[in-house]
C-alpha positions as CSV (number, residue, x, y, z in Angstrom):
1,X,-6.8,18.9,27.2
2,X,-3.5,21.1,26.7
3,X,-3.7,24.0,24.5
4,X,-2.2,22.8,21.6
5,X,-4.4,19.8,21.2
6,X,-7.7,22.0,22.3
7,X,-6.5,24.6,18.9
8,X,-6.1,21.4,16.4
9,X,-9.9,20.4,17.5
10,X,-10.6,24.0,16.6
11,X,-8.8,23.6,13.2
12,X,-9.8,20.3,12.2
13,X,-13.9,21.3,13.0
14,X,-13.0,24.1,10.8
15,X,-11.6,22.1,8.1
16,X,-14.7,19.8,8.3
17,X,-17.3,22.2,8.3
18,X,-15.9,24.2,5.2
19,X,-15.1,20.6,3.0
20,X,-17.6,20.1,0.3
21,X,-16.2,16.4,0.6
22,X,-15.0,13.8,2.9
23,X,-12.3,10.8,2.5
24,X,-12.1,8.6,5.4
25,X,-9.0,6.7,5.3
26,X,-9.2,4.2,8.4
27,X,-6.0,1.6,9.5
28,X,-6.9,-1.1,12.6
29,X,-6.8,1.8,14.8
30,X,-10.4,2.9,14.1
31,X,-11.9,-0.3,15.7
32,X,-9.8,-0.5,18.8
33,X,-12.6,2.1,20.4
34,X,-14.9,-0.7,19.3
35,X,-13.4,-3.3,21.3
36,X,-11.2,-5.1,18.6
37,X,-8.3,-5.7,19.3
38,X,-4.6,-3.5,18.3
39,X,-2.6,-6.4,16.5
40,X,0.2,-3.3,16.6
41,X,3.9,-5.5,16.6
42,X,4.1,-9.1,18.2
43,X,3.3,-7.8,22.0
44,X,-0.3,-6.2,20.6
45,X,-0.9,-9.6,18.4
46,X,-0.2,-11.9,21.3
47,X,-1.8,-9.9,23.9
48,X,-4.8,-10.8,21.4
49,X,-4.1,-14.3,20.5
50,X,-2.0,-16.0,23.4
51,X,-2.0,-19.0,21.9
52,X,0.1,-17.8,19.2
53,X,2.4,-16.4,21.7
54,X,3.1,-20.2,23.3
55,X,3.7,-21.0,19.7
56,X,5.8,-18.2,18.5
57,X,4.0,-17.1,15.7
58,X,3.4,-13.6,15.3
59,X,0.4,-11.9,13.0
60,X,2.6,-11.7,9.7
61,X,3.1,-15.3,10.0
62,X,-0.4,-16.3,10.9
63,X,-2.3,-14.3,7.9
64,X,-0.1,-16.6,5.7
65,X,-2.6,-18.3,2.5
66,X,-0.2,-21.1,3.5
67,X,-1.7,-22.4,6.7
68,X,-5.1,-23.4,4.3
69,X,-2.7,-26.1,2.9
70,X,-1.0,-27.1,5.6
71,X,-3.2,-27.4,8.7
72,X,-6.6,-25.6,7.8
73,X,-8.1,-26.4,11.1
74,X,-5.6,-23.3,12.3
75,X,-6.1,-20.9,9.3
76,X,-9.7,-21.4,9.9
77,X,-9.3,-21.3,14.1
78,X,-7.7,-17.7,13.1
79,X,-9.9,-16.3,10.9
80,X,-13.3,-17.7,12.3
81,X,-12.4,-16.8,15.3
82,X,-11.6,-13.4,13.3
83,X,-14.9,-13.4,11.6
84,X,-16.7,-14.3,14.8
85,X,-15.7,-11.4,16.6
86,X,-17.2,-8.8,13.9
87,X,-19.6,-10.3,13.5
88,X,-20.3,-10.0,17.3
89,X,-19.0,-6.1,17.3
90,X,-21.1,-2.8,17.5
91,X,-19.0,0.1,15.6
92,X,-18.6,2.6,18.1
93,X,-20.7,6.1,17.6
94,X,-17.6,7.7,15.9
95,X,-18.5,5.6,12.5
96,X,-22.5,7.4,12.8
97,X,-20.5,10.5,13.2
98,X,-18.2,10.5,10.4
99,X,-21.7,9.1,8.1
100,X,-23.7,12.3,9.2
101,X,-21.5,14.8,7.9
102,X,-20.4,13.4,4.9
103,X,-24.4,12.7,4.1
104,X,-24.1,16.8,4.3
105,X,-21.4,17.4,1.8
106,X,-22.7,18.1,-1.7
107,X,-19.5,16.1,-2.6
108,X,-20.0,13.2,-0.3
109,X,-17.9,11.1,1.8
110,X,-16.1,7.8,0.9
111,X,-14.0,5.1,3.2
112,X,-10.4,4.1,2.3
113,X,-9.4,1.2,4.5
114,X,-7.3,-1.7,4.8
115,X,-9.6,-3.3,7.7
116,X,-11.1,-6.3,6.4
117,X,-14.1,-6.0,9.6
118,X,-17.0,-4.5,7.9
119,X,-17.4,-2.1,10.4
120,X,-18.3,0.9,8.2
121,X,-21.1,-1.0,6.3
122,X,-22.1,-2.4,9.7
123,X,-22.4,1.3,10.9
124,X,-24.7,2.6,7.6
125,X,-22.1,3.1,4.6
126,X,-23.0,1.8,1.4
127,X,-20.7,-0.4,0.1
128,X,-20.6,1.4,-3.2
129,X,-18.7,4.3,-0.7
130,X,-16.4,1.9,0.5
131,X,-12.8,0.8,-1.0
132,X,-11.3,-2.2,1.2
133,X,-8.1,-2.3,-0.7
134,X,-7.3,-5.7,1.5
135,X,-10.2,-7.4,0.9
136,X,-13.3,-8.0,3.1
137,X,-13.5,-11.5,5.9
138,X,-17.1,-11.2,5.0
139,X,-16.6,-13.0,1.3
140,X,-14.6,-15.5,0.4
141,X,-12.9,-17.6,-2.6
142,X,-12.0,-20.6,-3.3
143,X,-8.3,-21.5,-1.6
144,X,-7.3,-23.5,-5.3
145,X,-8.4,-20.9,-7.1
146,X,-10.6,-23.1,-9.0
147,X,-12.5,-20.0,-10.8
148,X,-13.1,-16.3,-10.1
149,X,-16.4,-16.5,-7.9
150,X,-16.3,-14.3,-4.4
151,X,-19.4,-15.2,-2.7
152,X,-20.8,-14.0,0.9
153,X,-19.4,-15.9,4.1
154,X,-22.8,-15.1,4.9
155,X,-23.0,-19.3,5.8
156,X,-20.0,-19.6,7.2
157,X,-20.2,-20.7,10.7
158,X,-17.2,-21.4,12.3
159,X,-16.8,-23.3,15.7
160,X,-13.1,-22.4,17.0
161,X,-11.6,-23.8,20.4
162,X,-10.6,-20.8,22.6
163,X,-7.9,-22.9,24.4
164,X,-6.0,-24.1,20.7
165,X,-7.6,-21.4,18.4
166,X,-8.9,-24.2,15.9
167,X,-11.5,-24.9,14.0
168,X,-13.8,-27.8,15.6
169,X,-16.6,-27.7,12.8
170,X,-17.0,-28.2,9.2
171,X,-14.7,-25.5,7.2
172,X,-16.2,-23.6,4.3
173,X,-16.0,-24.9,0.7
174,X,-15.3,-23.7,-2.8
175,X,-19.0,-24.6,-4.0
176,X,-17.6,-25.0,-7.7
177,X,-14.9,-27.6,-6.8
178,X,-15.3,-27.9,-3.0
179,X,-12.1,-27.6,-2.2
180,X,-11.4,-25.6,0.6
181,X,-12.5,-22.0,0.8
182,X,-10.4,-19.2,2.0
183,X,-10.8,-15.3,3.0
184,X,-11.0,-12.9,0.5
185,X,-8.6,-11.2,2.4
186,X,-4.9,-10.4,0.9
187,X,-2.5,-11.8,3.2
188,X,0.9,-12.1,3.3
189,X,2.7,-13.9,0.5
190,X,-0.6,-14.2,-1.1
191,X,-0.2,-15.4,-4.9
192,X,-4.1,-16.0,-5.2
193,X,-5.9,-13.2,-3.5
194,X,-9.0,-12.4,-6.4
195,X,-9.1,-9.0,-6.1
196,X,-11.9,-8.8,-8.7
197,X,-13.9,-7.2,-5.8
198,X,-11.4,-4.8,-4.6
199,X,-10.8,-3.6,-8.0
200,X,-14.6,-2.9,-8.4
201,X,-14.6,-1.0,-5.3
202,X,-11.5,1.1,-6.9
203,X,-13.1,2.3,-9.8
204,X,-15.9,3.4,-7.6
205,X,-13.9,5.7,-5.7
206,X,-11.9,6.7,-8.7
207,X,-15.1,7.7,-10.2
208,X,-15.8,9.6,-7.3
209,X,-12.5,11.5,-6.9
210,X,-12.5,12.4,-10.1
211,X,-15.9,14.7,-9.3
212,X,-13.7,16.5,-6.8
213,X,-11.5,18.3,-9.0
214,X,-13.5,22.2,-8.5
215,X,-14.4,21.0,-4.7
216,X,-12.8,20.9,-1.3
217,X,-11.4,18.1,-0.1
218,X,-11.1,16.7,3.8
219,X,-8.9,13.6,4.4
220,X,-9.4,12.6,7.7
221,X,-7.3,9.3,8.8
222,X,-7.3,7.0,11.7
223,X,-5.1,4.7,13.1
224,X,-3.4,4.1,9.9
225,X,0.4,3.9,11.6
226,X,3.8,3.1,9.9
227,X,4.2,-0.5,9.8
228,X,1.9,-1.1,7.2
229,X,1.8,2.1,5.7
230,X,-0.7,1.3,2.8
231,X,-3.2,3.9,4.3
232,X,-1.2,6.4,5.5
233,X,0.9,7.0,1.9
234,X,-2.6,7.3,0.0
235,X,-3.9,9.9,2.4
236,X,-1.0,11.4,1.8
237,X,-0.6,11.3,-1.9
238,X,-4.5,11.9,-2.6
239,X,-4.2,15.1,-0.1
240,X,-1.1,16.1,-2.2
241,X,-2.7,15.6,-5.8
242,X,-6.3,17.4,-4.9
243,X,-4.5,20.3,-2.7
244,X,-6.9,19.2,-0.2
245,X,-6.7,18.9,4.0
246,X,-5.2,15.7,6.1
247,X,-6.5,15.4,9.5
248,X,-4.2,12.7,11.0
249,X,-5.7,10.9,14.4
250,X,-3.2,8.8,15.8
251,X,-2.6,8.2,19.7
252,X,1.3,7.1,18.5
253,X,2.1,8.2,15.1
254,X,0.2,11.4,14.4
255,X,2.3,13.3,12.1
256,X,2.0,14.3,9.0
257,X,3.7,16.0,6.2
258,X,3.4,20.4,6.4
259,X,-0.4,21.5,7.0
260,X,-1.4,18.2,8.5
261,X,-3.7,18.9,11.2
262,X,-2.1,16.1,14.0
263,X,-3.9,15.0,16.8
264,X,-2.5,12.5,18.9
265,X,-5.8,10.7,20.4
266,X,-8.1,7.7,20.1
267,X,-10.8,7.9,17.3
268,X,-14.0,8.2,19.1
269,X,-12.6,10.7,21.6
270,X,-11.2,13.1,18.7
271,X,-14.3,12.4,17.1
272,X,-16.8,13.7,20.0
273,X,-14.5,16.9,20.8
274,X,-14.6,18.0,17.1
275,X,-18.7,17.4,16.9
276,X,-18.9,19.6,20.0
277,X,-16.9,22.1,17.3
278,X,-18.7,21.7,14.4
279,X,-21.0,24.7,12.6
280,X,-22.3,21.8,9.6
């Protein structure tokens, strides 16, 4: 570890250990240690999904509420095979980490993420601590919408043909109108994401932030990169408005605006040298 890397582990420990409070801002970056997959540009998405490489279609295209209309049997292929997969995934120690020291904060800790996984309720976090600001593959809605109902994809089991990445069983349905049930995911183009849910979640975190206004604030953010900045500009602008300190942990894109602490590494590895750091 060079020197100037080995001195931002001793700054960001620092930084931990004197927060009263913890915001976890996490981009797809924070599962890769995990084993999911990077869907970074076309080359990460296909390296994922070469069937969509034979087809041309890269992820922008593919997490598209269009494909529900027009051939289900794919939109369902790509996101059961999607729910599948976290379903089967073990978040990686980092996530147990990051849960111990904010249970020591008198502030707390909270997660702002655009991962739709799961992983951090999988790994302990209550959901009330959690703000998936894209939605969650673990509900769904109805693709029409018929109503307003989110319900659990809890039943959802989804048979998906590795060779053709579709869907060989029975797709989920709206249990109000049965017509075909969807992610409650915002996708691209989306006209009829429900965020009802979301929104819940954000009034829940703004509840909480507003109880940091006398305490100290640590943002720390992983793999939150440029090319859908949604996670990276609220770090940011929250870090900005509470005068508080941005820990950025990015193996590409670690930079950060003046006092951010940058470290250009994988989650769980930043995550282990700065717990052999801390004084909590």
């Amino acid at each position: 570890m060079n020197t100037d890397i080995e001195q931002s582990i001793h700054e960001a420990s620092e930084a931990i250990s004197n927060a009263d409070a913890i915001l976890i801002g996490a981009g797809a970056g924070m599962g890769v240690d995990s084993g999911l997959p990077d869907f970074r540009g076309k080359e990460g998405f296909w390296r994922a999904y070469p069937v969509f490489k034979k087809l041309g279609y890269s992820f922008e295209e593919m997490a598209n509420p269009a494909w529900f209309e027009h051939d289900p049997q794919l939109a369902w292929g790509f996101y059961g095979h999607r729910l599948n997969l976290y379903r089967a995934t073990e978040p990686h120690m980092g996530y147990t980490m990051l849960k111990n020291w904010g249970e020591q904060k008198s502030g707390g800790v909270f997660v702002f993420t655009s991962n739709v996984d799961g992983q951090f309720q999988k790994a302990g976090f209550p959901d009330s601590n959690v703000y998936e600001c894209h939605g969650s593959i673990h509900h769904l809605q109805c693709s029409g919408p018929c109503c307003n109902a989110i319900w659990s994809s809890m039943d959802a089991n989804l048979d998906v043909d590795e060779t053709t990445l579709m869907a060989s069983s029975a797709l989920p349905r709206c249990p109000t109108c049965w017509k075909l049930a969807r992610p409650n995911i915002l996708m691209f183009g989306d006209w009829h994401w429900n965020s009802d849910r979301a929104s819940e979640q954000q009034n829940q975190y703004s509840a909480w932030l507003e109880k940091l206004s006398r305490k100290s604030l640590v943002v720390i953010e992983f793999g939150a990169g440029k090319s859908v900045p949604t996670v990276r500009h609220h770090c940011e602008s929250t870090v900005r408005a509470l005068q508080g300190t941005l820990i950025r942990i990015n193996p590409r894109e670690s930079e950060g605006p003046p006092g951010t602490i940058s470290l250009p590494m994988g989650a769980l590895e930043t995550l282990e040298q700065i717990q052999n750091n801390l004084s909590l």
